[in-house]
C-alpha positions as CSV (number, residue, x, y, z in Angstrom):
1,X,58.0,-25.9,-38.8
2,X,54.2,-25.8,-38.9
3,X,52.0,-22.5,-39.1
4,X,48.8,-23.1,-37.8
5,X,46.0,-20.3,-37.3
6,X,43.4,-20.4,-34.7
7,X,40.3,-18.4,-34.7
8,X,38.8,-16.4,-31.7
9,X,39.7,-17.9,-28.1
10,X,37.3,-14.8,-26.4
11,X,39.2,-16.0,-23.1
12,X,38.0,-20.1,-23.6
13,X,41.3,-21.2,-21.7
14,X,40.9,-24.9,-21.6
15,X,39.7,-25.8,-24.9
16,X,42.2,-23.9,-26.4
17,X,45.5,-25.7,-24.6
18,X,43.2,-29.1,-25.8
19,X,43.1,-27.8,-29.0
20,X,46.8,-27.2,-28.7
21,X,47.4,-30.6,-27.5
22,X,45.3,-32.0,-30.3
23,X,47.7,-30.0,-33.0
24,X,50.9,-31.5,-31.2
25,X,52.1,-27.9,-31.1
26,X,55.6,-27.1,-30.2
27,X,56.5,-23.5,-29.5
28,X,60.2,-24.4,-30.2
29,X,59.2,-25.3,-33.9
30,X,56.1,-24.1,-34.8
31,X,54.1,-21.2,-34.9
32,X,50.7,-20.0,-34.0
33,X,48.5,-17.3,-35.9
34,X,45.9,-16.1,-33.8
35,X,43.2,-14.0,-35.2
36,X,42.4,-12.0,-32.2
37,X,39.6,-11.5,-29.3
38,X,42.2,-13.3,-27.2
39,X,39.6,-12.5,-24.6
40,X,35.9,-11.9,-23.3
41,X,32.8,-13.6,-23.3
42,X,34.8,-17.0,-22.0
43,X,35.6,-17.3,-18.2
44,X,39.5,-17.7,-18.5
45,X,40.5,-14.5,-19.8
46,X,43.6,-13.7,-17.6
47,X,45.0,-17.5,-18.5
48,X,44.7,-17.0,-21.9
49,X,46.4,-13.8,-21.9
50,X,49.0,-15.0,-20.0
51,X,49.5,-17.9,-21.4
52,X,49.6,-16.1,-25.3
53,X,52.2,-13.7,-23.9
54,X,54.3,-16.3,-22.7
55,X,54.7,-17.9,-26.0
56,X,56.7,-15.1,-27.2
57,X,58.1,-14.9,-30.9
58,X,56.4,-18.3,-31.5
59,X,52.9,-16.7,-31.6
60,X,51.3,-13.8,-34.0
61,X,48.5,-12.3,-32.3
62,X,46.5,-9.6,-34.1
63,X,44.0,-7.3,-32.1
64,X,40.5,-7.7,-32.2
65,X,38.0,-5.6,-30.8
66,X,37.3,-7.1,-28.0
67,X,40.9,-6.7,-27.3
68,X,41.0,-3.4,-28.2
69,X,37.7,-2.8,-25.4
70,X,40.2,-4.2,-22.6
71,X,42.6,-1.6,-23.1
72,X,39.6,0.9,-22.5
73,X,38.9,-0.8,-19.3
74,X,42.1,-0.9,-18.1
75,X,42.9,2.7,-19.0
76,X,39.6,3.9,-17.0
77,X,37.9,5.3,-20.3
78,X,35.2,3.2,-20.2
79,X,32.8,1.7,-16.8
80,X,32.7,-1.8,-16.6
81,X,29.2,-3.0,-17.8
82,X,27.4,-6.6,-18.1
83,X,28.9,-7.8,-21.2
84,X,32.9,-7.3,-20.1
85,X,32.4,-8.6,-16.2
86,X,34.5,-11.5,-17.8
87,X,37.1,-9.1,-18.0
88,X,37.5,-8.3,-14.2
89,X,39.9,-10.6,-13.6
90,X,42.4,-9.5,-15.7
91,X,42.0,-6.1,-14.0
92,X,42.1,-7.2,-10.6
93,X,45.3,-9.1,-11.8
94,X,49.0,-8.7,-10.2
95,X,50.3,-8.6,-13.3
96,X,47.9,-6.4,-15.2
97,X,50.3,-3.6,-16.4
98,X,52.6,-5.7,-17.8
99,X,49.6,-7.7,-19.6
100,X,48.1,-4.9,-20.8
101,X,51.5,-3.6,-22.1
102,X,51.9,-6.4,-24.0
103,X,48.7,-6.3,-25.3
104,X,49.0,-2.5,-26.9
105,X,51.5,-3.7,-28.7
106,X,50.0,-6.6,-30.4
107,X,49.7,-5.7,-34.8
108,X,46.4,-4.8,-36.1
109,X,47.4,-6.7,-39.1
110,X,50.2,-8.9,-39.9
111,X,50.9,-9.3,-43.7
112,X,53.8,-12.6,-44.8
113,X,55.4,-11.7,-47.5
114,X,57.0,-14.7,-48.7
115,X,54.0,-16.7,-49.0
116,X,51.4,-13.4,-49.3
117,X,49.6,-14.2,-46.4
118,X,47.6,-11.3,-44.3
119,X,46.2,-11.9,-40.9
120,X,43.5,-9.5,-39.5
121,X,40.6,-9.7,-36.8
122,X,37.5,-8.6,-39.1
123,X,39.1,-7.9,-42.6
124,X,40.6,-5.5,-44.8
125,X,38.6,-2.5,-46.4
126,X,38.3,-3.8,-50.2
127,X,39.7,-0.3,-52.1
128,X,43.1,-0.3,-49.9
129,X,45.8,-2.1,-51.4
130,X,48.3,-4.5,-49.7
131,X,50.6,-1.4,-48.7
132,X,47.8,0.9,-47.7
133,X,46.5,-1.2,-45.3
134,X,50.5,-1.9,-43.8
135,X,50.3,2.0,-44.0
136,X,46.9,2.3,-42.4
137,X,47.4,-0.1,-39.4
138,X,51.1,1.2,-38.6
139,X,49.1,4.3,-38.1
140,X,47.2,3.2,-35.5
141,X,50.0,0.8,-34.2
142,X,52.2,4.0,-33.2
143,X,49.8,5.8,-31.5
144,X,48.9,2.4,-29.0
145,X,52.3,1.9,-28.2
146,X,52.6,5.4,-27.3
147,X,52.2,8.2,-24.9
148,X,49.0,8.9,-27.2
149,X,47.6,5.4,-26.5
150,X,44.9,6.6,-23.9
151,X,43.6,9.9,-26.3
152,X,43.6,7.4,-29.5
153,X,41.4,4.6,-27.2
154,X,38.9,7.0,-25.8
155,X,38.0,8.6,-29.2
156,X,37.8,5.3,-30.9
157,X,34.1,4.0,-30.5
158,X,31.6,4.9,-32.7
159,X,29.6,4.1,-36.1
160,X,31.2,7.3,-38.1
161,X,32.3,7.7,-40.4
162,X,31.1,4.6,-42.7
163,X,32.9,5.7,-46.2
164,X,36.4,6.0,-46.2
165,X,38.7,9.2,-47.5
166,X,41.8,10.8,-47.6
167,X,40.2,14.0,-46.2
168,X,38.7,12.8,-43.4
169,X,40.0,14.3,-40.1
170,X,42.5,12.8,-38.0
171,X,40.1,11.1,-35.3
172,X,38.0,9.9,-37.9
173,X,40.2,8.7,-40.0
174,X,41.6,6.5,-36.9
175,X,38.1,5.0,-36.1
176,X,37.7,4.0,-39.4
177,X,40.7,2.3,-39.5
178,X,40.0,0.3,-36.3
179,X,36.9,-0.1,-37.1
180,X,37.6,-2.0,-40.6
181,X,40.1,-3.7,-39.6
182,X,38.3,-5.4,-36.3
183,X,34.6,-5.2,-36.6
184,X,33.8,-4.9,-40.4
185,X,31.4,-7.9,-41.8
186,X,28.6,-6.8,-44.1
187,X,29.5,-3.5,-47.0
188,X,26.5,-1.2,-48.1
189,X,26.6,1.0,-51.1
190,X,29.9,2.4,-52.3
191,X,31.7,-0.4,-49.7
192,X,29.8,2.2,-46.5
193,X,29.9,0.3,-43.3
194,X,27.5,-1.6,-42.4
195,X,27.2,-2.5,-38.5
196,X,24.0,-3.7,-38.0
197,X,24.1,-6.9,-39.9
198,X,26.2,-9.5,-38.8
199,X,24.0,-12.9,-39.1
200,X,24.8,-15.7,-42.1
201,X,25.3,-14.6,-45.7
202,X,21.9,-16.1,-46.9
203,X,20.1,-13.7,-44.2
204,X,21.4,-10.5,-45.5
205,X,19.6,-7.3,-46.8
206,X,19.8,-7.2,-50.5
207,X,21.8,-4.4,-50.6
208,X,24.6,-5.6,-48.2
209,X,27.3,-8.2,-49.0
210,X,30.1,-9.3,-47.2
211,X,33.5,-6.8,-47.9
212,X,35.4,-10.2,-49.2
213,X,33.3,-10.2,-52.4
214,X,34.4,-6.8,-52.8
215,X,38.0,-7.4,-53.1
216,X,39.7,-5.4,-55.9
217,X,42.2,-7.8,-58.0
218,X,45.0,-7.0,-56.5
219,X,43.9,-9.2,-53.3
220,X,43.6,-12.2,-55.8
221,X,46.9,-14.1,-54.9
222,X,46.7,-12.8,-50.9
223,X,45.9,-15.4,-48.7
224,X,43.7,-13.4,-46.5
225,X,42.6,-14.7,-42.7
226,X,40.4,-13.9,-39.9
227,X,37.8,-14.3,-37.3
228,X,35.5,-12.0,-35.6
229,X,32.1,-13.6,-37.7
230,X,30.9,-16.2,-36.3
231,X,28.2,-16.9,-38.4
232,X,30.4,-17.6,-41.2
233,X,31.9,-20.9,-39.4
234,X,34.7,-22.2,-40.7
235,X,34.8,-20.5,-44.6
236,X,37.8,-21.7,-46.8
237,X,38.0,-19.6,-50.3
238,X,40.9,-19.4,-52.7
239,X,41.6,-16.3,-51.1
240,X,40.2,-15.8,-47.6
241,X,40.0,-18.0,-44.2
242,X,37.4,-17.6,-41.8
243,X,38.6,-19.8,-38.6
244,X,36.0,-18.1,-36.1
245,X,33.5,-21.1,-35.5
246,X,32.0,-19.7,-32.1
247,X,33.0,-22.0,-29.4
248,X,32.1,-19.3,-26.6
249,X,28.9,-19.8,-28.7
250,X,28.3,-23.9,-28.5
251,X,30.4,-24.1,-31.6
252,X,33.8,-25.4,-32.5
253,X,37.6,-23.9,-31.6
254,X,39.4,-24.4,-34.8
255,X,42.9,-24.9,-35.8
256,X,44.3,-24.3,-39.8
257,X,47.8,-25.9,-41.0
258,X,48.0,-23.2,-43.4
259,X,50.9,-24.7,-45.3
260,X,48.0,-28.0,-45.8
261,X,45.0,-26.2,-45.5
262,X,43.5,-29.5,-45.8
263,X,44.3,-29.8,-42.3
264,X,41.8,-28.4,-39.9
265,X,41.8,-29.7,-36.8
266,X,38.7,-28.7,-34.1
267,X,37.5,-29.0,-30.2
268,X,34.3,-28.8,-29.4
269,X,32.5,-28.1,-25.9
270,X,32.3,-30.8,-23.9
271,X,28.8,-31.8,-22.1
């Protein structure tokens, strides 16, 4: 069995079942790890989430943001606007309730213990431990796949707060949560959120770097991988994968055998 990880499809149907084709993937044997932002931006939303969901236990699907902004949509919490017109045929689908069901209960994180991998859209907040953050997104899991899905989804956007504590109330607490784990790139003083950076490494402010150099020690053995910065590319450390190398974008779809991460396998577009 084979466990490959693919970074963000943002609804690119085609290259993706290429890229699939290219890996020789068998859903019977093998297993995919996908690092969210299943959809958006691309123009085949609806196939890739069908498609995903179909796959059943053979696929690992975190939730990105983008993800997470689909749910709003499809709950009425938010008016469609330019940037999600992508999305309208998955709401306009037959099957949209049972998508979107499916969907809510996708992980926020997905931690292997065996081989002490994590899987995450953006990345994990550098103070929490390995535990804390299984804690911290179960949190958030419960409330999506519940009858509190709707209140948690329309009090989750927002830039506040940027530091993380134990006494912060409930709603922010929950936005912070989300919004570590699926939009977090660049860290400011005393590891604060930082949103409005999200270019290359060399282009940062002085004061910002990116919340993987901030890892405490306990992350050194984790395996950690994820998407959602595109501006990265393809990153392979001794402890963190970046797979999200921006095909919506002109780049590259990218596929990791991470039992031979000297395995990467890519699509590109095609003129």
């Amino acid at each position: 069995m084979a466990i490959y990880a693919i970074g963000d499809i943002q609804g690119c149907y085609d290259p993706f079942r290429r890229l699939l084709d290219k890996i020789k993937f068998d859903p019977a044997e093998d297993q995919l790890w996908l690092t969210g932002d299943l959809v958006n931006r691309g123009v085949n939303s609806l196939q890739t989430l069908r498609y995903v969901k179909s796959l059943g236990k053979a696929v690992i699907s975190v939730l990105g943001n983008h993800d997470l902004h689909l749910l709003t949509l499809h709950y009425e919490l938010k008016p469609m606007d330019k940037g999600s017109l992508t999305l309208r045929n998955v709401l306009d689908a037959h099957d949209r309730d049972s998508l979107m069901e499916w969907l809510r209960r996708r992980p926020l994180i997905h931690y292997q213990k065996l081989n002490n991998r994590i899987l995450v859209h953006a990345g994990i907040y550098p103070t929490w431990s390995i535990q804390e953050s299984i804690a911290y997104a179960c949190e958030i899991e419960k409330y999506l796949r519940g009858p509190k899905c709707k209140d948690l989804l329309s009090q989750m956007y927002g830039d506040d707060p940027i530091s993380w504590s134990n006494e912060l109330s409930e709603i922010e607490r929950y936005r912070f949560i989300i919004n570590a784990f699926t939009r977090m790139r660049f860290l400011g003083a005393n590891n604060t959120l930082d949103f409005n950076s999200k270019g290359p490494i060399h282009n940062h402010k002085g004061y910002l770097s990116p919340w993987f150099d901030q890892l405490n020690k306990q992350w050194i053995n984790t395996t950690i991988i994820f998407g959602h910065w595109s501006a990265l590319g393809l990153m392979i450390k001794p402890n963190v994968i970046c797979l999200d190398t921006g095909y919506v974008w002109g780049g590259e779809l990218t596929a990791i055998n991470l039992d031979n991460t000297s395995t990467i396998v890519r699509v590109s577009q095609i003129k």
